[in-house]
C-alpha positions as CSV (number, residue, x, y, z in Angstrom):
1,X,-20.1,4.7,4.1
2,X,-17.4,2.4,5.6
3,X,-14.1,4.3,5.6
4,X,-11.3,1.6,4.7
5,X,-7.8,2.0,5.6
6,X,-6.3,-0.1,2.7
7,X,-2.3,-0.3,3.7
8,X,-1.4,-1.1,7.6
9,X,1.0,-3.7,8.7
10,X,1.4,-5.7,12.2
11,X,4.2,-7.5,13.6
12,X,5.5,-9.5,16.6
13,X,9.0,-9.5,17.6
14,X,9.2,-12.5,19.4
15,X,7.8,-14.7,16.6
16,X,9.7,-13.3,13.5
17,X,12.8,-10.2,13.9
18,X,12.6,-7.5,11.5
19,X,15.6,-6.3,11.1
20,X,14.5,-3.0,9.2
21,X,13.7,-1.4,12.7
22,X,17.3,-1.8,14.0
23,X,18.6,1.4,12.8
24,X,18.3,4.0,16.1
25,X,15.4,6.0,14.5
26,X,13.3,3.1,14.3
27,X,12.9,2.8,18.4
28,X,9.7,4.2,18.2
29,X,8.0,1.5,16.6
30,X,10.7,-1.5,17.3
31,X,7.8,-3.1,19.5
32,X,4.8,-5.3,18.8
33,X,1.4,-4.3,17.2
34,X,-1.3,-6.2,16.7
35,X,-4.7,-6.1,14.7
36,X,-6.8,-5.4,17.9
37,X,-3.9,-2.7,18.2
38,X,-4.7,-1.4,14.8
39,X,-9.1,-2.0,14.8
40,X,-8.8,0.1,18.3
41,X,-6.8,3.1,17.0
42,X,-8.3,3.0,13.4
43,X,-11.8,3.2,14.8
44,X,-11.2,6.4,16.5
45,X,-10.2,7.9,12.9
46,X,-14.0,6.3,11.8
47,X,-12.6,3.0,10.1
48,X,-14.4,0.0,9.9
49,X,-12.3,-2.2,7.4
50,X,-8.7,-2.6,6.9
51,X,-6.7,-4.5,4.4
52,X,-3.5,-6.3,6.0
53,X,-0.1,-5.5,3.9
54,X,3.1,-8.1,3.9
55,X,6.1,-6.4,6.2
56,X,8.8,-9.1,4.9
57,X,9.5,-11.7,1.8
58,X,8.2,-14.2,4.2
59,X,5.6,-16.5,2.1
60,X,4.9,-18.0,6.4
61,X,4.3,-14.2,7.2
62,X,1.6,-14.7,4.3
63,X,-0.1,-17.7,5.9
64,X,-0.1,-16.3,9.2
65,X,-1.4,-13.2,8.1
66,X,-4.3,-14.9,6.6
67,X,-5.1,-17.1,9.6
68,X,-5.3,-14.4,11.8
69,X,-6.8,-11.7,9.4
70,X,-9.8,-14.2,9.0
71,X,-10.2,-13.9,13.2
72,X,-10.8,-10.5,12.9
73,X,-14.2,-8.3,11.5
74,X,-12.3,-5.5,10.5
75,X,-10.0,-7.2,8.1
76,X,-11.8,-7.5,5.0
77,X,-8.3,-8.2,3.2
78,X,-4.3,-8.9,2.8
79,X,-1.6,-8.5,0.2
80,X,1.0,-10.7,0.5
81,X,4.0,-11.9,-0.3
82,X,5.3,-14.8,-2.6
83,X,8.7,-15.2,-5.1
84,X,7.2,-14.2,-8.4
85,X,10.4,-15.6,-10.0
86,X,9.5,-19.1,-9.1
87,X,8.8,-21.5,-11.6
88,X,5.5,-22.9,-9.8
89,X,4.1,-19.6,-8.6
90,X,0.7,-20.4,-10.2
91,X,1.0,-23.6,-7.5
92,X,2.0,-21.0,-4.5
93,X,-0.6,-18.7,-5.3
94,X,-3.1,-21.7,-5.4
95,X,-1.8,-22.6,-1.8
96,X,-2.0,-19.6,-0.2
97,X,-6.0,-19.0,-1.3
98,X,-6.6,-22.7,0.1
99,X,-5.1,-22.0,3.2
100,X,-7.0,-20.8,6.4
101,X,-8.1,-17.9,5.8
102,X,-7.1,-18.0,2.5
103,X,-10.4,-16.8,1.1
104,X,-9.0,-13.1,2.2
105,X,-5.8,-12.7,0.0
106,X,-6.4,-10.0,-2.3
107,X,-3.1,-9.4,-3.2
108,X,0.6,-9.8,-3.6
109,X,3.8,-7.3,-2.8
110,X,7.3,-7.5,-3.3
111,X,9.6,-5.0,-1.4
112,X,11.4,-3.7,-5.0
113,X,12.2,-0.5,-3.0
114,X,15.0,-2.8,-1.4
115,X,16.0,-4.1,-5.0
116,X,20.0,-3.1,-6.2
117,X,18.7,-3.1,-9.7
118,X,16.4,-0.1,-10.5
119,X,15.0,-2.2,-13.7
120,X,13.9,-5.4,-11.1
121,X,10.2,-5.4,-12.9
122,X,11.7,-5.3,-16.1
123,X,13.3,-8.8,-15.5
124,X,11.5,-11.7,-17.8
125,X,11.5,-13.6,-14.5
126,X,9.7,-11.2,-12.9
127,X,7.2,-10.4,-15.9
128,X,6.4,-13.8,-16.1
129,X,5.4,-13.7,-12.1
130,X,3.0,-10.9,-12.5
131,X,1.0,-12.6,-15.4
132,X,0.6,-15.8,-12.7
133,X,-0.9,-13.2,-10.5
134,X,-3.0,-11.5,-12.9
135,X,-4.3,-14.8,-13.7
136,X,-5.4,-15.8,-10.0
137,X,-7.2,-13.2,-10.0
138,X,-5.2,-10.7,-7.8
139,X,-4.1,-7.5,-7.7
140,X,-0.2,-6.4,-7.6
141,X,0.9,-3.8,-4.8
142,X,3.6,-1.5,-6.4
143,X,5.9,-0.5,-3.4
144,X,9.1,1.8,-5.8
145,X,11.0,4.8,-5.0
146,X,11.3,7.5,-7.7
147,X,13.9,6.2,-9.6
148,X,12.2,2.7,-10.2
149,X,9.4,4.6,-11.9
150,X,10.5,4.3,-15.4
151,X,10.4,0.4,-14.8
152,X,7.5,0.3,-13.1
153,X,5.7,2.3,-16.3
154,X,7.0,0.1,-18.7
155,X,5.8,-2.8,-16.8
156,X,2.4,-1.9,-15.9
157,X,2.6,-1.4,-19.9
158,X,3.5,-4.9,-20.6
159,X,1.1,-6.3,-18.4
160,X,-2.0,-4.2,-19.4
161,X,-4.1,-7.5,-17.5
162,X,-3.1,-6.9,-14.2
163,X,-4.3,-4.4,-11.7
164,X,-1.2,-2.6,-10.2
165,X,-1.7,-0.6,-6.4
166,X,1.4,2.4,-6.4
167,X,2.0,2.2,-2.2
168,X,3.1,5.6,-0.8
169,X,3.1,7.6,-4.2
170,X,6.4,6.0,-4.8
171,X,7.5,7.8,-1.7
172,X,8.1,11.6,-2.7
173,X,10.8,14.1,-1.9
174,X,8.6,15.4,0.3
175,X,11.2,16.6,3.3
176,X,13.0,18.8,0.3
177,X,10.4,19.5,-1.2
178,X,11.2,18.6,-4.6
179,X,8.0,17.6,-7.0
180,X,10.3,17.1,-10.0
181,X,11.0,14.1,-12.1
182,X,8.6,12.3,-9.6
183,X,5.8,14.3,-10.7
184,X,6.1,13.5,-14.2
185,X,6.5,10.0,-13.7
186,X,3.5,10.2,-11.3
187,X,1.6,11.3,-14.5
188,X,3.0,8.8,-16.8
189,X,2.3,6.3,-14.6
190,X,-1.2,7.1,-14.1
191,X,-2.0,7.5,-17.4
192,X,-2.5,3.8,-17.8
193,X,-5.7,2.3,-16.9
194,X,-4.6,-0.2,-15.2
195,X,-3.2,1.8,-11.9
196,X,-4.6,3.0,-8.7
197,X,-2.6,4.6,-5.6
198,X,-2.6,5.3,-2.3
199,X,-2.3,8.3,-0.3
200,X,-0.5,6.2,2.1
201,X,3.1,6.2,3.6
202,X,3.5,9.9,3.1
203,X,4.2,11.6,6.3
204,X,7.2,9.2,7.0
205,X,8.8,11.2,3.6
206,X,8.2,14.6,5.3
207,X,10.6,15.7,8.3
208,X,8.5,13.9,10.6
209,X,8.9,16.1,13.4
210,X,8.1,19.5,11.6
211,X,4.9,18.9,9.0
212,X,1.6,19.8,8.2
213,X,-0.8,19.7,5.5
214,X,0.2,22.5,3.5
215,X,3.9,20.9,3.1
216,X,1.9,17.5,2.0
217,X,-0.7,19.4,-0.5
218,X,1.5,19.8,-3.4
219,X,2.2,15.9,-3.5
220,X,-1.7,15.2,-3.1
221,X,-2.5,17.6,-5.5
222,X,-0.2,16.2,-8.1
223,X,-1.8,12.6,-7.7
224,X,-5.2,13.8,-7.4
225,X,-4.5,15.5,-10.3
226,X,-3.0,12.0,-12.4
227,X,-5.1,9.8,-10.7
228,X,-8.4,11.4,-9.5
229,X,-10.6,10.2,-6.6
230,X,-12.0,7.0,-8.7
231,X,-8.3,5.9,-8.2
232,X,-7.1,7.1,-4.9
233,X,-7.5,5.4,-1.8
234,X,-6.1,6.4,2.1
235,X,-4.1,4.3,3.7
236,X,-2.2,4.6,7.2
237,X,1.0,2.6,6.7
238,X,0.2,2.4,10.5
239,X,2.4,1.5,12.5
240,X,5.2,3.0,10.3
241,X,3.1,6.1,10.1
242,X,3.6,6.7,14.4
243,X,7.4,8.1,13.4
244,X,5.6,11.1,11.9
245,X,2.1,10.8,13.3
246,X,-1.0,9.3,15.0
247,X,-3.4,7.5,12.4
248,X,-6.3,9.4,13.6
249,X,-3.8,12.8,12.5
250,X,-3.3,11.4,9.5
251,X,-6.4,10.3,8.9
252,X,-7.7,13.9,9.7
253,X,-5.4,15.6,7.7
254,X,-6.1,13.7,4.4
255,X,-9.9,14.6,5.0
256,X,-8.9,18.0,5.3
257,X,-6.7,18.1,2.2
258,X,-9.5,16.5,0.4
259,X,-12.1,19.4,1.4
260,X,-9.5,21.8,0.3
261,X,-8.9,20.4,-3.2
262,X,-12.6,20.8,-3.8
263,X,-13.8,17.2,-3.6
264,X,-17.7,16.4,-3.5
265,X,-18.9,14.0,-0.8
266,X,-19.1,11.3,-2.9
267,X,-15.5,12.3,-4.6
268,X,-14.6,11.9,-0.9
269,X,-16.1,8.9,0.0
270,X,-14.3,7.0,-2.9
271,X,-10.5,8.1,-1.8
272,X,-12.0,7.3,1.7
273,X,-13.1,3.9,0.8
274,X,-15.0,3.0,-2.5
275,X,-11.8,2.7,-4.4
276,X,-10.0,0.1,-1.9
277,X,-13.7,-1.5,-1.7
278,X,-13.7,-2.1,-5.5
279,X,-9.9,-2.6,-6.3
280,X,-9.6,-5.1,-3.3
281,X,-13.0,-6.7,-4.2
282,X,-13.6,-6.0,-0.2
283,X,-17.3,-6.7,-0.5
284,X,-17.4,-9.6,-2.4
């Protein structure tokens, strides 16, 4: 079994800012990283293959991201990023498979965690982008806080053709420990068929200097629960995760809270790999 770590990011500073890691908490990780960075640390945690996740609205980021994501034998795919409002999407979405390294693009992300309106995936617009992804044969990476749940439902509704990827859990309440409305929502959400998540991004929603697995099992448990190991998959959100936590400890810790819930090996190996594998067509 090849352990994937479906959701990591890189970046360099001096070739594009990122001015998300101003504010002063960010210094930790306001700093380049690289994907031999990434391939060195993730195969101390037993990873083998990665997929590659967008950082900004950048559709260049994309391309680069593809070019050097085909370098590499560890990264077996990306999501990236294009303007699903644009009339001539299917024509973007077209590019960006042709271009180097093209043949890797799995899928596409949109930072709607930054959007002022909380009904963003509601917008016709929007709808209309999600179909032109559907139909190039990609999935869509859902990246929502709680209260963008209730659109994100009734989209995933409306486009019953497309695969849909929740990053992060929709980023819980962890830190207060709160499980309600997002725990309902997680259930409503993964009610439809057409969703998978990712027990990624969630340490960085705990107080990152003061956590642990049991303050983490109640939010696992609750999309274990919706979702089931068929529909789970790990991801690091490295580097974001090294606020809170290595990726080897996080890594470890999922394992662990995976024993715990009771999982079989083979219930194990899917959250571990076989769902990323077969929802990112990593094989094929």
């Amino acid at each position: 079994m090849t352990y994937i770590d479906a959701h990591h990011h890189v970046w360099d500073l001096s070739r594009r800012p990122q001015p998300w890691l101003e504010p002063p908490e960010m210094a930790p990780i306001r700093r380049d990283f690289t994907l031999s960075d990434h391939a060195s640390t993730a195969a101390r945690a037993g990873i083998g293959k990665s997929v590659l996740v967008q950082v900004l609205p950048d559709a260049q980021e994309t391309r680069e991201f593809l070019a050097s994501a085909a370098e590499t034998g560890t990264v077996a795919g990306v999501v990236g990023w294009a303007d699903l409002t644009r009339p001539d999407l299917a024509d973007e979405l077209a590019a960006l498979a042709a271009s180097p390294g093209g043949h890797l693009l799995r899928g596409i992300r949109h930072l709607v965690q930054g959007e002022p309106d909380p009904r963003w995936l509601t917008r016709d617009e929007v709808r209309r982008g999600l179909r032109q992804v559907a139909a190039a044969g990609l999935v869509y990476d859902l990246l929502v806080l709680p209260h963008q749940l209730p659109a994100a439902i009734e989209t995933v509704r409306a486009v019953p053709e497309l695969n849909f990827v929740l990053d992060h859990l929709a980023k819980p309440p962890i830190a207060s420990g709160e499980l309600e409305p997002w725990a309902g929502l997680i259930g409503e959400l993964a009610a439809e068929p057409n969703v998978t998540a990712k027990l990624s991004g969630l340490i960085t929603e705990a107080t990152w200097d003061d956590w642990d697995a049991v303050a983490l099992k109640p939010y696992t448990a609750v999309a274990l629960d919706a979702f089931g190991p068929e529909r789970l998959m790990f991801g690091s959100d490295w580097p974001v995760c090294l606020l809170a936590g290595s990726l080897p400890t996080w890594a470890e810790t999922v394992r662990e809270l995976l024993v715990h819930a009771g999982l079989s090996n083979a219930e194990r190996d899917a959250v571990l790999g076989a769902t990323a594998a077969r929802t990112y067509r990593l094989d094929g």
